[in-house]
C-alpha positions as YAML, in Angstrom:
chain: A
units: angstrom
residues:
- id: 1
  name: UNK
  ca: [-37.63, -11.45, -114.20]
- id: 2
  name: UNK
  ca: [-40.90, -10.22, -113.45]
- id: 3
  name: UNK
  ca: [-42.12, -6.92, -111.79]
- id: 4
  name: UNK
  ca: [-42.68, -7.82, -107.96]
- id: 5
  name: UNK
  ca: [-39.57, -9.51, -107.52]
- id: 6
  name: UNK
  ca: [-35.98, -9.24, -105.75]
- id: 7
  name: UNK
  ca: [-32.95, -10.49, -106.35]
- id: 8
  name: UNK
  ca: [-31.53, -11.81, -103.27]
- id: 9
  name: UNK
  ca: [-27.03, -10.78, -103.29]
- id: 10
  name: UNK
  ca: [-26.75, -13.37, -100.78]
- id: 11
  name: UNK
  ca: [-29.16, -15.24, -102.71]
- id: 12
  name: UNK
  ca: [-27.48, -15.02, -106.25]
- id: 13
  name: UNK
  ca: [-26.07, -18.68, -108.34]
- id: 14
  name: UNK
  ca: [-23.52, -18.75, -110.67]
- id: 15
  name: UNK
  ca: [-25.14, -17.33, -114.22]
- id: 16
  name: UNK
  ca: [-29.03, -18.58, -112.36]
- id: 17
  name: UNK
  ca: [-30.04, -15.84, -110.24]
- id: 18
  name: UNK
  ca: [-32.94, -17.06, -107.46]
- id: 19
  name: UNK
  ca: [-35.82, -14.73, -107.42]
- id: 20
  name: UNK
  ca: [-37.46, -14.33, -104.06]
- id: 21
  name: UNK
  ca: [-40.94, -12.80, -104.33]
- id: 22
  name: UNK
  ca: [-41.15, -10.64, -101.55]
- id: 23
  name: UNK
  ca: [-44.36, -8.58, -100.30]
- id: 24
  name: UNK
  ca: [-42.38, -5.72, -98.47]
- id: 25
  name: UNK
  ca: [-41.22, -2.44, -99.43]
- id: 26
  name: UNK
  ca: [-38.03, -4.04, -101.28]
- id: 27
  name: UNK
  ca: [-41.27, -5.18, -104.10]
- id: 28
  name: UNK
  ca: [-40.48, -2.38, -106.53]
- id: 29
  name: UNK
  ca: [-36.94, -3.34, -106.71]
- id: 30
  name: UNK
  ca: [-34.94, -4.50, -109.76]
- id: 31
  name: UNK
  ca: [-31.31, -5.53, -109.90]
- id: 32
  name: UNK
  ca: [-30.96, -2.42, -112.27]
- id: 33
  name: UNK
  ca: [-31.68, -0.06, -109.41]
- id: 34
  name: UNK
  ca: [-29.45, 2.08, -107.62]
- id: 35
  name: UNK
  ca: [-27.28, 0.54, -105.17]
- id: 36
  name: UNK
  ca: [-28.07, 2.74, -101.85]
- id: 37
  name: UNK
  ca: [-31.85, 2.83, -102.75]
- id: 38
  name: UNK
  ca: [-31.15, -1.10, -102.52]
- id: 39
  name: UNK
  ca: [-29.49, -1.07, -99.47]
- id: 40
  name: UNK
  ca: [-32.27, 1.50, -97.54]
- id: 41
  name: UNK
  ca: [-34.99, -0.25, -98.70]
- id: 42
  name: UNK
  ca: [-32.84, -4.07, -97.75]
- id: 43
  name: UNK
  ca: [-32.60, -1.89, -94.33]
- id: 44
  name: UNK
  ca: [-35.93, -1.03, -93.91]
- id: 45
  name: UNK
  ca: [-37.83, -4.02, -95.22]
- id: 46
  name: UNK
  ca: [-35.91, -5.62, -92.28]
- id: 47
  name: UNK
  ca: [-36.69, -3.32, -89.27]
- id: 48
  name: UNK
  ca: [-40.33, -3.69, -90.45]
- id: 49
  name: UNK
  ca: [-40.37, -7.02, -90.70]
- id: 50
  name: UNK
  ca: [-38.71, -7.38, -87.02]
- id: 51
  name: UNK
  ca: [-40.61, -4.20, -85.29]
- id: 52
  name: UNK
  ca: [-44.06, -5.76, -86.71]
- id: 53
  name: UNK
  ca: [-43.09, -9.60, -85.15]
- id: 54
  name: UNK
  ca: [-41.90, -7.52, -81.55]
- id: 55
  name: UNK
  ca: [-45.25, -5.92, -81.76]
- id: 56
  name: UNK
  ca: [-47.50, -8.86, -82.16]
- id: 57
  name: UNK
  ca: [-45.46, -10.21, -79.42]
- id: 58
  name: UNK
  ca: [-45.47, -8.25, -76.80]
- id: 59
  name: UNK
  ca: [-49.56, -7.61, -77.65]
- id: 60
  name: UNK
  ca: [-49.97, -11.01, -77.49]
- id: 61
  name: UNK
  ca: [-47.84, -12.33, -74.82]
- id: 62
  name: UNK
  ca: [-47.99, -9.16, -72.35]
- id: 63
  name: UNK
  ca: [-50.79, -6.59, -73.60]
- id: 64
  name: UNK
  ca: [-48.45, -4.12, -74.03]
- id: 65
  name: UNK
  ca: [-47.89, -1.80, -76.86]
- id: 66
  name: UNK
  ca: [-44.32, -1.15, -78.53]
- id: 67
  name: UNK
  ca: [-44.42, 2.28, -77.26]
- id: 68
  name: UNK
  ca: [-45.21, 1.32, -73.79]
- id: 69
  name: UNK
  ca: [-42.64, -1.08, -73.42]
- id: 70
  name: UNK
  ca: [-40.38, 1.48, -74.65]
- id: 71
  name: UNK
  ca: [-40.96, 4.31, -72.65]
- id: 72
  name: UNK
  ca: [-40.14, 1.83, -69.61]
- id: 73
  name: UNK
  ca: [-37.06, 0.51, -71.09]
- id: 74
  name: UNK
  ca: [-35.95, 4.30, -70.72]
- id: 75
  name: UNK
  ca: [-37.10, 4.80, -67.08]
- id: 76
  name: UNK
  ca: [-35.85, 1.21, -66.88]
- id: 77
  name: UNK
  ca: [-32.39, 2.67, -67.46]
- id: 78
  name: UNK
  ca: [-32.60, 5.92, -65.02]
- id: 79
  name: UNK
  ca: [-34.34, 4.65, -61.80]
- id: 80
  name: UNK
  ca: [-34.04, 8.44, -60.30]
- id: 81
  name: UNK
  ca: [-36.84, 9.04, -64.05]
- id: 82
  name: UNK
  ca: [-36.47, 11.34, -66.14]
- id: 83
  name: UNK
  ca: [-37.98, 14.14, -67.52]
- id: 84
  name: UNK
  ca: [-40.82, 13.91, -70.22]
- id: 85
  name: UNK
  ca: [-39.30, 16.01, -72.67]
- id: 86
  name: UNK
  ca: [-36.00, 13.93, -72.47]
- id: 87
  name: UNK
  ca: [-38.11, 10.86, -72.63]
- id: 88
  name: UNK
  ca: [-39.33, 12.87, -76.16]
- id: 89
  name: UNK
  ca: [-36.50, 13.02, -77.65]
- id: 90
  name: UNK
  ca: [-34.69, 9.59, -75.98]
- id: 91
  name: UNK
  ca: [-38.03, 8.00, -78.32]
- id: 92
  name: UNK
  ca: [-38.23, 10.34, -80.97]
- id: 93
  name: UNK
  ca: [-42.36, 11.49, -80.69]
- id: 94
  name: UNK
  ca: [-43.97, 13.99, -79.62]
- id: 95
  name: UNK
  ca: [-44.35, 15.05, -75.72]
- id: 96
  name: UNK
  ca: [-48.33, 14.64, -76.68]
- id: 97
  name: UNK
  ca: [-47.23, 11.06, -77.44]
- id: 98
  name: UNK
  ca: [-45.29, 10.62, -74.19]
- id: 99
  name: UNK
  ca: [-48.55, 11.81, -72.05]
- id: 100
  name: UNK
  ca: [-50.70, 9.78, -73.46]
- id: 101
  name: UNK
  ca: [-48.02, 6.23, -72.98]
- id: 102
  name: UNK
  ca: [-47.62, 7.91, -69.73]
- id: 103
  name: UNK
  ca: [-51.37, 8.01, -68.60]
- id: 104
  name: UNK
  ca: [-52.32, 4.46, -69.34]
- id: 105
  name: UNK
  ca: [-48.92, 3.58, -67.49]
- id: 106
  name: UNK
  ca: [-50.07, 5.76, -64.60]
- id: 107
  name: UNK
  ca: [-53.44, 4.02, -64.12]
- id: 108
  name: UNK
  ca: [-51.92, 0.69, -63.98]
- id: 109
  name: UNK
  ca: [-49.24, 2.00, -61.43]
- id: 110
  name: UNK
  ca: [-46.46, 1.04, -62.97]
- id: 111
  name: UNK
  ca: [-45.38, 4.66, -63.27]
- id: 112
  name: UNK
  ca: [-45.22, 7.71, -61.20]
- id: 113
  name: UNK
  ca: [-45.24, 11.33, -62.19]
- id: 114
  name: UNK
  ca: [-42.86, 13.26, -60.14]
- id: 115
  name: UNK
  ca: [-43.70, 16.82, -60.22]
- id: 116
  name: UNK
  ca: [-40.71, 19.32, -60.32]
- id: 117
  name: UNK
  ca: [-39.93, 21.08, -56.93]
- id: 118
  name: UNK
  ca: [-38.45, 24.00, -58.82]
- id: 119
  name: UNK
  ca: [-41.09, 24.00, -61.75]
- id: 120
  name: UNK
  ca: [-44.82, 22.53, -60.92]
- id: 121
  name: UNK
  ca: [-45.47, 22.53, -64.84]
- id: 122
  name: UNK
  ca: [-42.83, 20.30, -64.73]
- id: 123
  name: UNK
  ca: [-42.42, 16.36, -63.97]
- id: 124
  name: UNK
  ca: [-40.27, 13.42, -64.51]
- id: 125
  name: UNK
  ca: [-41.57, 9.98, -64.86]
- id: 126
  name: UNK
  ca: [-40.26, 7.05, -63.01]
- id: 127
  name: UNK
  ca: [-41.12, 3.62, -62.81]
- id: 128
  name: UNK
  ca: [-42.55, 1.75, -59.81]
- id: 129
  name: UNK
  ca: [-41.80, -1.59, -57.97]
- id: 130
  name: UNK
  ca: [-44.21, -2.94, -60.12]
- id: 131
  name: UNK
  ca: [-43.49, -1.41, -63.13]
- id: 132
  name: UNK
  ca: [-39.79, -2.48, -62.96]
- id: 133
  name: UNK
  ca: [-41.35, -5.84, -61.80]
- id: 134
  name: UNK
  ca: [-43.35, -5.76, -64.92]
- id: 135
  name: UNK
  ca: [-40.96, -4.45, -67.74]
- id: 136
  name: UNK
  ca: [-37.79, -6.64, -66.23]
- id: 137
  name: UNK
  ca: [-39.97, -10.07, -67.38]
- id: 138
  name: UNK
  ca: [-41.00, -8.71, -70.43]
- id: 139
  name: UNK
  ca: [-37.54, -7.54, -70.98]
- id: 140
  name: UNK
  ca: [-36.24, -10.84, -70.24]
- id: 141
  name: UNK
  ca: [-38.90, -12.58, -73.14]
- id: 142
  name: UNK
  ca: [-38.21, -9.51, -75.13]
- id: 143
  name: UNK
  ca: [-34.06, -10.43, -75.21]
- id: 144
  name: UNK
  ca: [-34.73, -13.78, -76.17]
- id: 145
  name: UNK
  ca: [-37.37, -12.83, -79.43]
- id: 146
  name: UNK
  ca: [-34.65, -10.54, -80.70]
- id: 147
  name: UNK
  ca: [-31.90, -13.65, -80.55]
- id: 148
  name: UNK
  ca: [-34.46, -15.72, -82.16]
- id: 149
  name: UNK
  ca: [-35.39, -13.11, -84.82]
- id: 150
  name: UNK
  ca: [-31.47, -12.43, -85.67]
- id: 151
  name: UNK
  ca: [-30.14, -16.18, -85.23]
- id: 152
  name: UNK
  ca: [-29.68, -16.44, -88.94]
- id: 153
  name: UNK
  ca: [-26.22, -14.37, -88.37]
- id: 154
  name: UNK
  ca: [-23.53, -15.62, -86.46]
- id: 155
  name: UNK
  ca: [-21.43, -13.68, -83.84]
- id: 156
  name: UNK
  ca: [-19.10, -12.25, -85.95]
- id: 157
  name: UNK
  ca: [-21.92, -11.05, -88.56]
- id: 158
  name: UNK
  ca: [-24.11, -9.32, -85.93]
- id: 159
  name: UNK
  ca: [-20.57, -7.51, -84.44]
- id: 160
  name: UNK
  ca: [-20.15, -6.83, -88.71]
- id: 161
  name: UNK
  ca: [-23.76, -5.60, -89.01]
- id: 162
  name: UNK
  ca: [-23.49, -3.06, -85.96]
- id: 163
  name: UNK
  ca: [-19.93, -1.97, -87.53]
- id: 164
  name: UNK
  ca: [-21.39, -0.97, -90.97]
- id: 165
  name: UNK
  ca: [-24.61, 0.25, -89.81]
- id: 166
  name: UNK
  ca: [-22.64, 2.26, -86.98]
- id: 167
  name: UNK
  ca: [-20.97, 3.83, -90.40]
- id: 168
  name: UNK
  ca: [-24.47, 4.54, -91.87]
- id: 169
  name: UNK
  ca: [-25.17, 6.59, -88.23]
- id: 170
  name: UNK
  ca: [-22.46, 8.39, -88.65]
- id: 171
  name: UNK
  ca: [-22.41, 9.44, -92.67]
- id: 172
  name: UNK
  ca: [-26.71, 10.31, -91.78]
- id: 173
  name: UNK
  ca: [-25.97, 12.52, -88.60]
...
């Protein structure tokens, strides 16, 4: 086999292995490696892969960033907004990170700061008519990407795949 290449389980013939060249972080793999290196990589070779085609996407079809789009799929979620350090840790960045999403988001009105009656340092963000508007198509085109991306599994494997990663969440946290 040469350096470069996976071995594919799902992939694998009787005694005539297939080898996939692959240009992803799963590259430096061998069949001789350990199994739950295997796996993580397997894992994250695959949320690249589908975060990099939802990126180019959205960019291209809407002019939207990833981040954008996700900080109103969380005020999407709580139409009263919510705070920007919840929306910090909801997305995992910094509040830095949510202040700068939340500008450009701002200056295209599709969401409002609401400063805090009790503390004016303060403020939740909250999405408006348009915004919703806005992030409820994109959400729609968004939906069907994600089918498209994941059709090669059936029903039963995607409910499978959310069991067993569900059990990676868990042994992680």
């Amino acid at each position: 086999m040469k350096p470069g290449t996976v071995v594919a389980e799902s992939e694998v013939a009787v005694n005539e292995p297939r080898v996939v060249t692959t240009t992803d972080l799963e590259t430096r793999l061998t069949d001789q490696d350990h199994l739950s290196v295997r796996a993580w990589l397997r894992l994250l070779s695959c949320t690249v892969k589908i975060e990099t085609e939802i990126r180019s996407r959205l960019r291209g079809q809407f002019d939207i960033t990833l981040p954008r789009f996700d900080l109103m799929a969380q005020l999407e979620r709580h139409p009263k907004g919510l705070p920007m350090g919840e929306l910090s840790r909801r997305m995992m960045v910094t509040s830095g990170n949510i202040t700068g999403i939340a500008d450009q988001l701002v200056k295209e009105n599709c969401v409002l700061r609401v400063v805090d009656k009790n503390d004016r340092r303060s403020c939740s963000l909250k999405l408006t008519p348009k915004g919703l508007a806005s992030f409820k198509k994109m959400a729609a085109v968004h939906e069907k990407w994600v089918d498209e991306l994941l059709q090669g599994l059936n029903v039963e494997e995607k409910q499978l795949l959310i069991h067993l990663l569900s059990k990676v969440k868990e042994s992680v946290i």
